[in-house]
N, C-alpha and C positions, 0 to 999 in steps of 0.2 A: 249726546249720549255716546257712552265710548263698549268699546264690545270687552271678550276678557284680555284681549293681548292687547289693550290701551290703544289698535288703531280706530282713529274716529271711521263711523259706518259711513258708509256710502247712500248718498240719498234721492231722491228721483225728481226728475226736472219737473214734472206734471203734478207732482202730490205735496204741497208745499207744509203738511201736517204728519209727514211721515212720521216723525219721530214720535209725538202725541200714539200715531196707530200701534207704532213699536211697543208704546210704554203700555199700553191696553192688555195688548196681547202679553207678555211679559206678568202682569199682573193673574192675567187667566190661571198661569202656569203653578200660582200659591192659592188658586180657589178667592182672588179678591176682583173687586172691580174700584176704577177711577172714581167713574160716573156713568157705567151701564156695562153692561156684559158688552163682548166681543162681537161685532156683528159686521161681517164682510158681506156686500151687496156688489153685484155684477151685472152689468146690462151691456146690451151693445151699445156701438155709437152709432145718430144719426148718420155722420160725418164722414167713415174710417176715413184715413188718410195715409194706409199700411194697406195695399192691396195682398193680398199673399202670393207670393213668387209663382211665376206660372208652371203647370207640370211641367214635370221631368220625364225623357223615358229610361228606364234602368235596364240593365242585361239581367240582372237577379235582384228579387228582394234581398240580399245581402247587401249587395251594392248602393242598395237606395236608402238602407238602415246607415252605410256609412259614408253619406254622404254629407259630410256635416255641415255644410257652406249650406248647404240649402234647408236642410232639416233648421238650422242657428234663424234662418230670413224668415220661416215659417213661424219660429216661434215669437220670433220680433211683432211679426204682423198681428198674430195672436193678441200678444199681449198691447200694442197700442191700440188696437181696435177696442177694445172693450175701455167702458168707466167702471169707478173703482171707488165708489161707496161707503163710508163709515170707515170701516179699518182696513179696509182689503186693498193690497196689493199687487203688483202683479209679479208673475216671477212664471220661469222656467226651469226644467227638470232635466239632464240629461238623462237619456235612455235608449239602454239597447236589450230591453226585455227584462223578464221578474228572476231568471235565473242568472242574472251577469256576472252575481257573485262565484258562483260556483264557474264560471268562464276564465273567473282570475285565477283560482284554483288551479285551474290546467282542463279544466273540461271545453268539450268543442260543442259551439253551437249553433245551432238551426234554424232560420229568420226565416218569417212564414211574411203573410200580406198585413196583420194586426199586432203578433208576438214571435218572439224568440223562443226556445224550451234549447234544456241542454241535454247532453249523451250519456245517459251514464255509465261508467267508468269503472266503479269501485266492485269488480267483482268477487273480487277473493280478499277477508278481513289484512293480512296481512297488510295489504295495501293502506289501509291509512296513514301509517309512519308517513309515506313519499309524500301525501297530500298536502303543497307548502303554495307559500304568497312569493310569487319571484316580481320586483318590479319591471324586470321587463317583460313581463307575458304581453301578450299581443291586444285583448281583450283591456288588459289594463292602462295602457300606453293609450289608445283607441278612446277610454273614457276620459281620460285626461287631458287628451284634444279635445272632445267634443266640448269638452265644458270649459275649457281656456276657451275657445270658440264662444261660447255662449256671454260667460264672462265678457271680451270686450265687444258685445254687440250689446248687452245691454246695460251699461257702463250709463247710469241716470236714466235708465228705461226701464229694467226688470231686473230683480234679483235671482240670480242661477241658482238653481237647487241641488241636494244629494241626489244621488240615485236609489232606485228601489232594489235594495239589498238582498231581501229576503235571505238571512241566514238562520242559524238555528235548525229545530227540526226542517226547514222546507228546503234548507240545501242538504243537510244529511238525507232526504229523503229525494232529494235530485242524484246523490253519488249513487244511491243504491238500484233505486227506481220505486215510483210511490208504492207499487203494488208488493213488489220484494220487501220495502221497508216496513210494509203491515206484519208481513211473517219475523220478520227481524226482530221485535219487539215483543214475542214472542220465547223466538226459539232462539234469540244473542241477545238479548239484554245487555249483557256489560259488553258487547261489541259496540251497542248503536252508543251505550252513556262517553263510549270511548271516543266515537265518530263525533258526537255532537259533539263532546269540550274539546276534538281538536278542530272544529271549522267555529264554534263561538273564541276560541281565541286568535285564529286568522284572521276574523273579522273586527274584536276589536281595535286589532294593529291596521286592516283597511281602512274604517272608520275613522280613525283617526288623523289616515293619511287624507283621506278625503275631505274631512273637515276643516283640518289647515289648510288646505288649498283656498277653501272659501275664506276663509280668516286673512290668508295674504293677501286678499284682493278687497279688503274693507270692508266685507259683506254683512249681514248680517245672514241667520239660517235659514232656510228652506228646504223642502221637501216635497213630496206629490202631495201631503194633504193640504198642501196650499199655506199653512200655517210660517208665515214668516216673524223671526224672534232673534233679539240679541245673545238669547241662552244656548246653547250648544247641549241642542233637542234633535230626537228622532222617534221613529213610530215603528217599535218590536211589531212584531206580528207572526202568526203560522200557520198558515192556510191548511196545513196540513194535519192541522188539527180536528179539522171537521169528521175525520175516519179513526179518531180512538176513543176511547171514553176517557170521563174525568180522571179516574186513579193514573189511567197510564198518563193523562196529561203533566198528573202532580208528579210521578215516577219521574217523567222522562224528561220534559219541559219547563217546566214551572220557574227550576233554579236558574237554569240558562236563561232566561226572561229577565228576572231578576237582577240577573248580572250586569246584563242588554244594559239595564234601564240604571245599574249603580254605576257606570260610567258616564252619563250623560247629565247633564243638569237638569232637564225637562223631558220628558215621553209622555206619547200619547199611544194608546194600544189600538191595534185593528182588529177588532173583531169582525169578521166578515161570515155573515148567513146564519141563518137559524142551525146548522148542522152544530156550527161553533161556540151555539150560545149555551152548552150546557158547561162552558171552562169558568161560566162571567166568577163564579165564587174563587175559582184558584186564582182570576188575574185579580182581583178585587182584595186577595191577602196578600200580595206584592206592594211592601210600604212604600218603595222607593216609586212607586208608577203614580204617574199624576193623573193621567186625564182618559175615555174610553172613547173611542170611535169605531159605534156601533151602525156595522152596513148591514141590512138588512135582506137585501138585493133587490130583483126586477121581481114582483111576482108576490110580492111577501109584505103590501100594501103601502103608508107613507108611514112618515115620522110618528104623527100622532096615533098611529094604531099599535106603538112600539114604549106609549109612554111609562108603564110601569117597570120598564129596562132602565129607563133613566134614572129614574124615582129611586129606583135601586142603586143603580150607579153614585148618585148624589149622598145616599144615607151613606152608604161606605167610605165617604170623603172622596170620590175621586172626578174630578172633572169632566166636561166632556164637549166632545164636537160635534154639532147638531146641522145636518142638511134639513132646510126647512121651507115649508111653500108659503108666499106670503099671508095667504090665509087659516097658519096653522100659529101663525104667532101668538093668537089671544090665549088660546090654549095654554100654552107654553107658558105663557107671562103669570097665567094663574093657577098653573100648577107645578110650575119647578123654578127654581130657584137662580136669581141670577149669577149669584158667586160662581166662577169656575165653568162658565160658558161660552164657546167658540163658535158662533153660527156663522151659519153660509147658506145666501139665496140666492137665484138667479131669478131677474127679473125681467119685462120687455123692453122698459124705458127707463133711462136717467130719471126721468119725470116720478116715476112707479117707484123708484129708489128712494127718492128724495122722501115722499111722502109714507113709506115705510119706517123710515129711517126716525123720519120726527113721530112717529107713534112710538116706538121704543124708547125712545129719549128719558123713559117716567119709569123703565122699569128696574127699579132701584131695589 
């Protein structure tokens, strides 16, 4: 299987049916299947034989965010430690928090014990003209080790992923600050429509830088939702959406999504929490958006008590990515559809895998 710049993919020592998983997944992305929906299964191993590098002490959570020799071994251990079930593979993400994009921008950021947040900056409108992508910012330079890093450690072990970008409203609304940018929307309208279409087009020139990177190294794509594909796919999203209503979504959001997603060959949207679930009809009139990954959160019950979201999602044509417990599967099988499905289970045993695995087998 060749990707689009005709170099053959890279394929992994342990999983001798990669290409078969590629072609699954790949098939998700036009709402078809081979011979059964997408179904990525993960267990530990009895076995590990990848202990995870022993701590480290850091002078600063900075410090230990960049320390990429070690974070690169952790992720190695990660991923050999676990089996890898039906289509799932393993891969790793570089990461230096949900604001990094705005890092490359020129903003400075702040590395806590779990995440990054960044400073914002942008206090007076004037200021957006200066707002540019310098390849050498510091932040930038920084991602591009980490994941050359990554890259050759898991060279027939794991595929390296994008980073989570977060652009669109949730970095306009990192220049501004979230709470300033609720009044913005408001009282500047054509300042914020001006903010966002000048960081949605630094980003798709990012985007792009970042995705060749993977490309030169035979990869196929990856990303944090796990979903690895020979299509040159990624996952819009706006968290920042859970504090406007519908209209300003369509107002302010909507087209810059759209955009997101006419650059890409494949996307899968994040919808994250019930705050956000009142946009699902604006992302669901977005032709170019293939698939919906609807997170729910902690608190907010499982899959199955969310199923008339999907039901929905499905009628509107659009795909979706479904975290699922293994006893949520019958359900599923009998009331949604298998065309245009990406699940993901985590399970105890290879053994639990296994026999999961061959229950789905039927559902055509």
């Amino acid at each position: 299987m060749l990707s689009s710049n005709k170099t053959p993919l890279m394929g992994l020592d342990e999983i001798p049916d990669w290409e078969q998983r590629l072609a699954r997944v790949d098939a998700f992305w036009d709402r078809q299947i081979i011979d059964r929906p997408v179904i990525c299964i993960y267990a530990p191993k009895h076995d590990p034989r990848y202990p995870r590098p022993a701590p480290k002490t850091h002078a600063s959570h900075r410090e230990r965010w960049m320390d990429f020799e070690y974070v690169a071994d952790c992720a190695l251990a990660d991923a050999m430690n676990r089996e890898y079930l039906g289509d799932a593979l393993p891969s790793a993400c570089p990461n230096l928090g949900p604001e990094i994009f705005n890092g490359f921008l020129g903003m400075e950021l702040e590395f806590g014990e779990s995440t990054a947040w960044s400073k914002p900056n942008l206090h007076d409108w004037a200021g957006i003209d200066a707002i540019t992508f310098d390849p050498a910012n510091a932040y930038w330079r920084a991602m591009c080790t980490l994941t050359d890093i990554l890259l050759a450690k898991g060279q027939g072990k794991f595929y390296t992923g994008l980073t989570d970008f977060h652009p669109g409203g949730d970095a306009a609304a990192a220049f501004r600050d979230p709470q300033e940018f609720n009044i913005d929307l408001i009282e500047s309208p054509a300042e914020v429509k001006r903010l966002v279409r000048k960081v949605t087009d630094l980003y798709l020139r990012v985007f792009d830088l970042s995705w060749q990177r993977l490309q030169a190294a035979g990869q196929a794509i990856t990303a944090w939702p796990g979903i690895v594909s020979t299509r040159k796919w990624y996952v819009p999203s706006n968290d920042f959406s859970c504090m406007v209503s519908p209209a300003m979504f369509r107002e302010f959001f909507q087209a810059g999504l759209a955009e997101e997603c006419r650059a890409l060959d494949a996307s899968i949207y994040h919808l994250d929490g019930p705050n956000a679930l009142g946009h699902l009809d604006s992302l669901l009139e977005i032709k170019e958006l293939n698939a919906i990954q609807w997170v729910y959160g902690a608190g907010h019950g499982r899959a199955s008590d969310w199923l008339p979201v999907y039901q929905r999602c499905q009628a509107a044509g659009k795909g979706l990515q479904l975290y699922l417990g293994a006893d949520e599967y019958d359900l599923f099988m009998e009331q949604v559809r298998p065309e245009g499905l990406y699940i993901s289970t985590w399970v105890g045993s290879k053994e639990e895998g296994e026999a999961l695995l061959k229950k789905v087998a039927r559902w055509r």
